[in-house]
PAPA-62020 format. One line per 5 residues: their letters; for each residue x, y, z of C-alpha. Coordinates in nm, 3 decimals, always signed. Example, Ala and Ser with C-alpha at 12.3 -4.5 7.8 and 13.67 -1.06 7.14 Angstrom:
2
as	+1.230:-0.450:+0.780; +1.367:-0.106:+0.714
% end
This chain:
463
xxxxx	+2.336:-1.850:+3.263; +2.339:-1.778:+2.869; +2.510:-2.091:+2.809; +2.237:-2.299:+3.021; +1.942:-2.122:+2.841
xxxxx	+2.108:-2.199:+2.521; +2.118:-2.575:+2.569; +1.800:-2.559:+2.734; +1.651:-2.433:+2.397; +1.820:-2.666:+2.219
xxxxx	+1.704:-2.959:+2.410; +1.338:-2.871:+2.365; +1.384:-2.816:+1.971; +1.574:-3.140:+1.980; +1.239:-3.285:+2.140
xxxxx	+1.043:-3.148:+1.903; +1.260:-3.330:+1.640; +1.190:-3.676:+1.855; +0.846:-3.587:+1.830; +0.834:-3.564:+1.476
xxxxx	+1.003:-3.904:+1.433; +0.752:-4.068:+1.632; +0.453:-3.877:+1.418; +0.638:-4.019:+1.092; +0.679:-4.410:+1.244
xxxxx	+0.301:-4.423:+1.371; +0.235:-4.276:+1.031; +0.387:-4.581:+0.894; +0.220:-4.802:+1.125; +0.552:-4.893:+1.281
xxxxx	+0.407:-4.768:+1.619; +0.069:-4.900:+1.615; +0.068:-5.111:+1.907; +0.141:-4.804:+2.133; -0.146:-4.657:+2.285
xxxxx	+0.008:-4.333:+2.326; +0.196:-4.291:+1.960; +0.159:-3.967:+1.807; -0.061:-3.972:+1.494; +0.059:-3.816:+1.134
xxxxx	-0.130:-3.508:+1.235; +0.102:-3.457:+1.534; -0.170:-3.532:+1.770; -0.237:-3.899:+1.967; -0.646:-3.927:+1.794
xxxxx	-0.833:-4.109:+2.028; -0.565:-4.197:+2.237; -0.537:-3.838:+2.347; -0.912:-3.855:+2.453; -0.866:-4.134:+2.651
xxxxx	-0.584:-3.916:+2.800; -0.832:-3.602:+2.923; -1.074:-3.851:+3.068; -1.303:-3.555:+3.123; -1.344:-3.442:+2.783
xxxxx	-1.704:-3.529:+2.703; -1.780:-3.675:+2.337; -1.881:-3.439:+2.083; -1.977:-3.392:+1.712; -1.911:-3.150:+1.467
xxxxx	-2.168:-2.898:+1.368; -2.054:-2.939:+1.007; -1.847:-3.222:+0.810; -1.510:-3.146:+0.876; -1.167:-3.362:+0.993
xxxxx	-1.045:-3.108:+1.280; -0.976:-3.287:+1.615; -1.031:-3.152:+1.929; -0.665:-2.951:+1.990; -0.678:-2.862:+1.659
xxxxx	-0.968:-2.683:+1.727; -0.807:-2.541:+2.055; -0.516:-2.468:+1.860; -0.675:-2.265:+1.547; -0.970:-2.127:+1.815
xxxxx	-0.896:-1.815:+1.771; -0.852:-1.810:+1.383; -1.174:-2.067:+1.330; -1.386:-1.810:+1.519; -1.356:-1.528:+1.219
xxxxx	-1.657:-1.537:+0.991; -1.467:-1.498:+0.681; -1.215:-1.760:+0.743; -1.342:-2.058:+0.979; -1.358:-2.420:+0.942
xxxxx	-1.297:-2.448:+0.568; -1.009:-2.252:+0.549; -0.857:-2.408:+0.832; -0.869:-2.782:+0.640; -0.742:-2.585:+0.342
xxxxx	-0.400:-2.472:+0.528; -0.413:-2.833:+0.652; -0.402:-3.018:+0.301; -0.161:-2.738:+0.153; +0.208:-2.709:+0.093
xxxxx	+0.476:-2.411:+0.055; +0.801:-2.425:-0.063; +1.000:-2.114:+0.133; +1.329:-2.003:-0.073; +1.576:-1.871:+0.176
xxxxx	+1.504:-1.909:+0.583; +1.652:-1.543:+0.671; +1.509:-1.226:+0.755; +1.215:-1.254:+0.544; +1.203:-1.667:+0.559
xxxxx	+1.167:-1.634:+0.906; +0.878:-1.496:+0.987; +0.761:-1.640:+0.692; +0.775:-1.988:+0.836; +0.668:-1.908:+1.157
xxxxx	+0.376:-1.774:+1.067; +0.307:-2.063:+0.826; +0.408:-2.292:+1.048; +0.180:-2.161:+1.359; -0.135:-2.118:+1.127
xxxxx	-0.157:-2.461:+1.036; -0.007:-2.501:+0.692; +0.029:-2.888:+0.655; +0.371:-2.900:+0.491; +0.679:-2.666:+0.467
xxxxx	+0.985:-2.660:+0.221; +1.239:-2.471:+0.352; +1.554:-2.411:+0.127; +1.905:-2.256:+0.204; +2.249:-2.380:+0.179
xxxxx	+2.374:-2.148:+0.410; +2.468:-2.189:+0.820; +2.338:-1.965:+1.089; +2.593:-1.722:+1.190; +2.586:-1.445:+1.440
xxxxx	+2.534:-1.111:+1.288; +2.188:-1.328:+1.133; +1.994:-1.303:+1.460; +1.943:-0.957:+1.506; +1.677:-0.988:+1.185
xxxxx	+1.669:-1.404:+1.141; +1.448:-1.432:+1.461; +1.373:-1.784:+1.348; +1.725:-1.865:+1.468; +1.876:-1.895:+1.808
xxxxx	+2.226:-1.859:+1.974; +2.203:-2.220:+2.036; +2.218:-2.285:+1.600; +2.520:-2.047:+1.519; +2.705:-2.267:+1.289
xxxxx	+2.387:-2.541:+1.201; +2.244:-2.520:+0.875; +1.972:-2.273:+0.850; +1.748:-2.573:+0.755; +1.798:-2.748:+1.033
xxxxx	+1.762:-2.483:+1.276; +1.485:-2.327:+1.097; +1.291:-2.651:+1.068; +1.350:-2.742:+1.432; +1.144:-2.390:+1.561
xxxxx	+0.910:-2.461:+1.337; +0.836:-2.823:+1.461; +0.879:-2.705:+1.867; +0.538:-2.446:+1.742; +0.408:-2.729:+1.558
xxxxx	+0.467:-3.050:+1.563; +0.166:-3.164:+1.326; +0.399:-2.994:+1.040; +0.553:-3.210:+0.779; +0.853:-3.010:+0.730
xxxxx	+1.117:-3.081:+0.423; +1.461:-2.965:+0.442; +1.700:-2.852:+0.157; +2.026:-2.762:+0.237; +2.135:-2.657:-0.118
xxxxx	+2.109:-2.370:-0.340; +1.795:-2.378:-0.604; +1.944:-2.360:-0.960; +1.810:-2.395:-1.307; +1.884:-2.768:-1.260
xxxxx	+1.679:-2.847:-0.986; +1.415:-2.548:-0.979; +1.171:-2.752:-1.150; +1.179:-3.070:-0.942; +1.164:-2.905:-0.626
xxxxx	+0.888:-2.621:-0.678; +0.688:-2.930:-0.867; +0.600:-3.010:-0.547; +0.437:-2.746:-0.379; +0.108:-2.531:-0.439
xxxxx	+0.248:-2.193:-0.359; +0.633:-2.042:-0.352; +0.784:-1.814:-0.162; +1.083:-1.558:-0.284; +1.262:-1.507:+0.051
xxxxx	+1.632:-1.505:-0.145; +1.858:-1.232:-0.145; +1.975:-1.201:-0.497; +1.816:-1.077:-0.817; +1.975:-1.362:-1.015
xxxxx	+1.747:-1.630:-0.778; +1.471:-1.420:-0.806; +1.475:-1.453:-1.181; +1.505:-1.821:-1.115; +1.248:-1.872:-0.916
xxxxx	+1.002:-1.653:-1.147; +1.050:-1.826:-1.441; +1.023:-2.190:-1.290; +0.668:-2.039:-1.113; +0.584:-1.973:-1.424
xxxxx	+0.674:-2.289:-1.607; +0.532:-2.472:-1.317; +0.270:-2.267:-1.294; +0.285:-2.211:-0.899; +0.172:-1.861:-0.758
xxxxx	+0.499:-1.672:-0.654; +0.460:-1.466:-0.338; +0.774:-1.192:-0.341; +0.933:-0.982:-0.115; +1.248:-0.781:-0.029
xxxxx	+1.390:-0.551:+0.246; +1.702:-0.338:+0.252; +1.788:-0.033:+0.473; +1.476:+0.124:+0.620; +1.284:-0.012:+0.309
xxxxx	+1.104:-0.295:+0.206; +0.804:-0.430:-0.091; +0.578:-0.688:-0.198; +0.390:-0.838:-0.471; +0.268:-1.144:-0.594
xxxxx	+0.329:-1.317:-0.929; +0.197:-1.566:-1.163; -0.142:-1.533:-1.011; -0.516:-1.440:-1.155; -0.362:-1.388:-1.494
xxxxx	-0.108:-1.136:-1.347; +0.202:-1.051:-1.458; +0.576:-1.260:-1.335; +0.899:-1.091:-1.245; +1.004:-1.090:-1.628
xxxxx	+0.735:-0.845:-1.703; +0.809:-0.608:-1.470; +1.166:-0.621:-1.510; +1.262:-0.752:-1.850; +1.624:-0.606:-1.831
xxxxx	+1.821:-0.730:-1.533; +1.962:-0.394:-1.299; +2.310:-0.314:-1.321; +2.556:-0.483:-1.069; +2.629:-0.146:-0.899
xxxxx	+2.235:-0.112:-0.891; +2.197:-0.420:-0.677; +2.291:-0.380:-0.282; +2.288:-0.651:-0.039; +2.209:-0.619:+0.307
xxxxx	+2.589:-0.769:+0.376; +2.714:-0.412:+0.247; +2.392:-0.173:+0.277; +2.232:-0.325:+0.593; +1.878:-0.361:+0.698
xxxxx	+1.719:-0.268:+1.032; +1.620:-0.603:+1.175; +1.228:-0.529:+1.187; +1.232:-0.440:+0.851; +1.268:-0.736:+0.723
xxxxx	+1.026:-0.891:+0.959; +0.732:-0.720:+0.891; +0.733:-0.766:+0.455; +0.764:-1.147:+0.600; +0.476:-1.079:+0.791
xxxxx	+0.296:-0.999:+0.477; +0.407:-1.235:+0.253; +0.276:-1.495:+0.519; -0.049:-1.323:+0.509; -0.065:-1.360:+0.098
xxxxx	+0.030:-1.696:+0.088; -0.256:-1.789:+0.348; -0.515:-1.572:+0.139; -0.399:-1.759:-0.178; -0.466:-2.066:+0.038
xxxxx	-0.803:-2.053:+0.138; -0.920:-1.832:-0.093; -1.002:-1.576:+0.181; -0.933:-1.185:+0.087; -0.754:-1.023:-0.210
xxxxx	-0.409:-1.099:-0.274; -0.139:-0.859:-0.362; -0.148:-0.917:-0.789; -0.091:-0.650:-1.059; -0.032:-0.417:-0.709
xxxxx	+0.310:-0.366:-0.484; +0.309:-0.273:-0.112; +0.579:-0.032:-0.079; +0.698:-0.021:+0.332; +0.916:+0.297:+0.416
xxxxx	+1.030:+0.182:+0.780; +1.180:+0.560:+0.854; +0.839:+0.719:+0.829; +0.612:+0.444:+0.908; +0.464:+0.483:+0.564
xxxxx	+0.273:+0.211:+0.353; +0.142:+0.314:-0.011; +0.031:+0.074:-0.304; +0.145:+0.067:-0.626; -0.046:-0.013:-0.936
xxxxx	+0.217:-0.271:-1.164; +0.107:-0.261:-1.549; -0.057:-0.615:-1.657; +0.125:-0.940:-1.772; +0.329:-0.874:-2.121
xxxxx	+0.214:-1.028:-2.400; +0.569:-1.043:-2.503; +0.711:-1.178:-2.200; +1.024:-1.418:-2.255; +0.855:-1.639:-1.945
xxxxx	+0.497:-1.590:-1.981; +0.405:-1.426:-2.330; +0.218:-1.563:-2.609; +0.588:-1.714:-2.707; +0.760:-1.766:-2.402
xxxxx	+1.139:-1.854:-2.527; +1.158:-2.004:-2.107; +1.008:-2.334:-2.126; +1.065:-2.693:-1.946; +1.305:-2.719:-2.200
xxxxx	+1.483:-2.430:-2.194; +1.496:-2.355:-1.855; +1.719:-2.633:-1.694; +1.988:-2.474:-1.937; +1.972:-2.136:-1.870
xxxxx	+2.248:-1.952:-1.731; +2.077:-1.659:-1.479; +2.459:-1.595:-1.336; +2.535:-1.504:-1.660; +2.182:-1.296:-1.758
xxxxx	+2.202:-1.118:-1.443; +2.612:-1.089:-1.403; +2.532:-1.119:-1.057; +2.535:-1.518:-0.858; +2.284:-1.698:-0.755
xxxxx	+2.362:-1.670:-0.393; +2.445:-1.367:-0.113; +2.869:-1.379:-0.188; +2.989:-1.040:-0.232; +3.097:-0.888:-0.577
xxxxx	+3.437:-1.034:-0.702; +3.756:-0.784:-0.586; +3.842:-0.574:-0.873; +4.194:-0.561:-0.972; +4.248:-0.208:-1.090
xxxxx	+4.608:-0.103:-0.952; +4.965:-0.344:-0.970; +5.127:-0.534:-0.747; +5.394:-0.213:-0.731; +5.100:-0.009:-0.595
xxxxx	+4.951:-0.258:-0.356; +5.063:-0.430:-0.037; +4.937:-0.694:+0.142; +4.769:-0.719:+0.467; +5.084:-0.900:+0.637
xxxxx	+5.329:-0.676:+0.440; +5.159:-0.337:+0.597; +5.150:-0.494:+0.987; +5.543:-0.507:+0.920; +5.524:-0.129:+0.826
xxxxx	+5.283:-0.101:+1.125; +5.548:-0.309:+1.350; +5.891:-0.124:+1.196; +5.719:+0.217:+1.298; +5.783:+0.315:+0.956
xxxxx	+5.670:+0.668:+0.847; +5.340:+0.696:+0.685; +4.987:+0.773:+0.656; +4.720:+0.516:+0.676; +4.367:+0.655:+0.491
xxxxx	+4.036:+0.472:+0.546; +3.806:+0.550:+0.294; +3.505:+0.394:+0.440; +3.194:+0.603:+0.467; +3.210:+0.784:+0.842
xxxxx	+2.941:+0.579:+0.992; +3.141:+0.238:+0.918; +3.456:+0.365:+1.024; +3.266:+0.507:+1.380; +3.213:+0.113:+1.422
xxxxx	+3.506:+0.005:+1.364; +3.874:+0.120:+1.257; +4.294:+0.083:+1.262; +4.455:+0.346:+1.522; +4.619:+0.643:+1.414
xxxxx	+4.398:+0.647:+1.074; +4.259:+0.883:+0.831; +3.896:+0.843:+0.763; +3.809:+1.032:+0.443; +3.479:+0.898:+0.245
xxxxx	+3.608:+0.777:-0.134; +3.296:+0.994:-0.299; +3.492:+1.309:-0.068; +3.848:+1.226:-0.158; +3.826:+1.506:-0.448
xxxxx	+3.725:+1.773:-0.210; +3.983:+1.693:+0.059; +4.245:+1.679:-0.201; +4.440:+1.966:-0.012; +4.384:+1.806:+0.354
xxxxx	+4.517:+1.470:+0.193; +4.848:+1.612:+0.091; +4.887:+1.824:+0.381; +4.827:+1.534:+0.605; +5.087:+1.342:+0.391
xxxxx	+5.378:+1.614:+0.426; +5.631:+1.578:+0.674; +5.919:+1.834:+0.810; +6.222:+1.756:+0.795; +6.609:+1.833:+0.775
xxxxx	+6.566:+1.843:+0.407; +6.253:+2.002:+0.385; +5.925:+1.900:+0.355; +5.820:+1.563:+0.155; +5.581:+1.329:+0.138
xxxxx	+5.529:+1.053:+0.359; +5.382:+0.736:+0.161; +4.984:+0.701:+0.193; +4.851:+0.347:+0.284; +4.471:+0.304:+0.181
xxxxx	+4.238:+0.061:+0.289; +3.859:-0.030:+0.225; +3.608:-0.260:+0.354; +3.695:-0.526:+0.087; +3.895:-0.361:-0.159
xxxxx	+3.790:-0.213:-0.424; +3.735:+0.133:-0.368; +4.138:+0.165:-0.176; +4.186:+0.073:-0.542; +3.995:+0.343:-0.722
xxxxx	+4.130:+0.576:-0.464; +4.457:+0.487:-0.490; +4.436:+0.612:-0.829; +4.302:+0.941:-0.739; +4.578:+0.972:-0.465
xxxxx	+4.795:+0.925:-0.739; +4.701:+1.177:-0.957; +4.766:+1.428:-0.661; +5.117:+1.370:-0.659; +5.140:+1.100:-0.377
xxxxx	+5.284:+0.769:-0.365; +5.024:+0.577:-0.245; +4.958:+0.196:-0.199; +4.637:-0.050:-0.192; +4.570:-0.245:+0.124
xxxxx	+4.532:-0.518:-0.064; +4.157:-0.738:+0.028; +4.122:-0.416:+0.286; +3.932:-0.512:+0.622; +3.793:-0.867:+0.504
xxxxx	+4.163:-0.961:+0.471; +4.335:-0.791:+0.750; +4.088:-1.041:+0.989; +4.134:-1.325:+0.787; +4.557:-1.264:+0.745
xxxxx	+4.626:-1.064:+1.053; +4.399:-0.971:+1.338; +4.072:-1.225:+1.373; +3.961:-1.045:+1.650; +3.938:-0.737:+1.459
xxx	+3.531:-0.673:+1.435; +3.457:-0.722:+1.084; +3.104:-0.654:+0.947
% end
């Protein structure tokens, strides 16, 4: 039954697609002699009156270029005072560029998308995978393995098929920042890395496009906007890039799917009060969302710096500079969500492989096998017959370790040899280390659970 409602969502997106490509060829005129064509703005004009025979003809009670459905459509948005008709043809003629379609993108471009907004950019390189959906509602079952482009573009355009929606499967980089966010009257920052969000800044700047920024990890998320009313960009607030070890993704610190939802929310909400001029945007003040508490507080940010490297009275970023500069290398961090690189700390003579420890597994050899994930992740998750000890605990279990490590035997007791293993490898390293200055002969896992699915068990749940 799963399987059925899967396709069946797909075939209705996929018809939303169709009707897209009939909106674009009766744009072009390539349709024309069909009665029934669908117009550029989605809708069939006067060929959808003469398809409600009992609509009567009407006029509008003030110049404006809203047909009939779009009038149903927006009813309930055109009926506020302080927003109305003029606002409405505002979102119509305006365009947004969306940088990243996943937790935050999402609802993002739904919202975007189902309010009207004329035309949508929507950049990722990435493809929809499962453990995206529980936050990525933009996404279905149906897309696991699409692009995120694709899939995001086709929910958007089965809400709305007026939409002129732009696909770009590809990463935005110093090379190509410019072209792409020339385009557009407002951006959105819905990436996931501090190196993009530098990026994207600067180009706002340069460009001199409003940014609209948010971001969500854990049970927390916030929200500004830059570059707009004479406030200040990212560079002012943060003119020093955060350590490495300062920067957590949601790939190793997780997010609680709603979380990022409702900053998305908001950023939709700033980008359509930036649009139609309706309200007080978010700049020179950050909405600070704690999810555990249900808490929202705003906080003042300090004005634009004079002495900005993006937007000072000398800005060293220009449309010069910027297609040259290296943010992987500003930031040490990359401009996309891949995981830090896997420290080599120990030697090959300390470390075994993934395949070399399922022989030790298969041989029944003696040892001890330590996980030194933090006790929630191993609850998830884990090898049988392990040790789960927390690396940040490992000095205060020092005496458990080695007793767990001694054997009885014949000869006495000795030490059995202690196997450690991480998520991805870099703290079995550290702690082999600190194993080792206990007195025991232990070994690195080498890659830890990223390479035992890859190398030896795919089924194994890795997360």
């Amino acid at each position: 039954m799963a399987d059925l409602s899967a396709e069946l969502h797909k075939l209705r997106v996929e018809n939303a697609l169709l009707k897209k490509q009939v909106s674009l060829l009766t744009a072009n005129g390539n349709l024309s002699e069909n009665p029934t064509a669908i117009s550029s703005g989605g809708y069939a004009g006067d060929a959808a009156a003469s398809a409600f025979p009992e609509e009567v003809q009407w006029i509008a009670g003030a110049r404006h270029s809203l047909s009939g459905l779009e009038i149903r459509r927006y009813s309930r948005q055109l009926l506020l005072p302080s927003f109305g008709i003029e606002a409405q043809q505002k979102l119509a003629k305006a365009s947004v560029l969306v940088v990243g379609a996943g937790g935050l993108g999402s609802p993002v471009l739904l919202y975007l998308a189902a309010s009207g907004v004329g035309c949508l950019g929507i950049m990722d390189p990435d493809s929809v995978e499962l453990h995206n959906l529980h936050r990525q509602v933009i996404h279905s079952e149906a897309f696991v393995g699409e692009l995120k482009v694709k899939s995001a573009a086709a929910t958007c355009l089965a809400i709305n098929s007026s939409l002129q929606v732009r696909e770009y499967a590809f990463a935005l980089e110093a090379a190509n920042a410019l072209e792409v966010i020339s385009d557009y009257d407002i951006v959105v920052d819905a990436s996931d890395n501090v190196a993009t969000r530098y990026l994207i800044s600067d180009a706002c700047i340069v460009a001199n496009k409003p940014l609209v920024s948010g971001a969500a990890l854990g049970m927390d998320g916030q929200l500004t906007v830059y570059n707009h009313a004479q406030g200040p960009c990212y560079r002012c607030l943060f003119p020093t890039p955060p350590s490495q070890s300062a920067c957590q993704r949601c790939a190793d610190a997780g997010v609680l799917g709603v979380v990022p939802g409702i900053v998305g929310t908001f950023q939709a909400l700033e980008v359509i009060k930036i649009l139609t001029g309706v309200g007080e945007p978010f700049s020179e003040r950050m909405l600070v969302f704690d999810a555990l508490s249900t808490r929202i507080r705003t906080v003042n940010l300090r004005g634009r710096n004079p002495e900005c490297a993006a937007c000072g009275d000398n800005p060293q970023v220009d449309r010069r500079t910027l297609p040259e500069f290296d943010y992987e290398a500003f930031t040490s961090s990359p401009l996309c969500d891949a995981p830090p690189p896997r420290q080599q700390i120990v030697g090959e003579d300390q470390s075994i492989t993934c395949r070399g420890y399922k022989e030790v597994r298969e041989a029944h050899e003696a040892h001890l096998l330590l996980d030194v994930r933090e006790q929630h992740e191993y609850a998830i998750a884990a090898l049988p017959s392990s040790l789960n000890i927390p690396f940040s605990l490992l000095p205060q279990q020092r005496d458990a370790i080695v007793a767990a490590a001694e054997v009885t035997t014949s000869l006495g007791v000795k030490s059995l040899p202690v196997y450690v293993i991480c998520r991805r490898g870099n703290d079995s390293q550290a702690a082999v280390n600190e194993l080792r200055s206990f007195g025991l002969s232990a070994y690195d896992i080498t890659g830890g659970f990223q390479s035992w699915v890859q190398d030896v068990d795919p089924n194994f749940p890795f997360f």
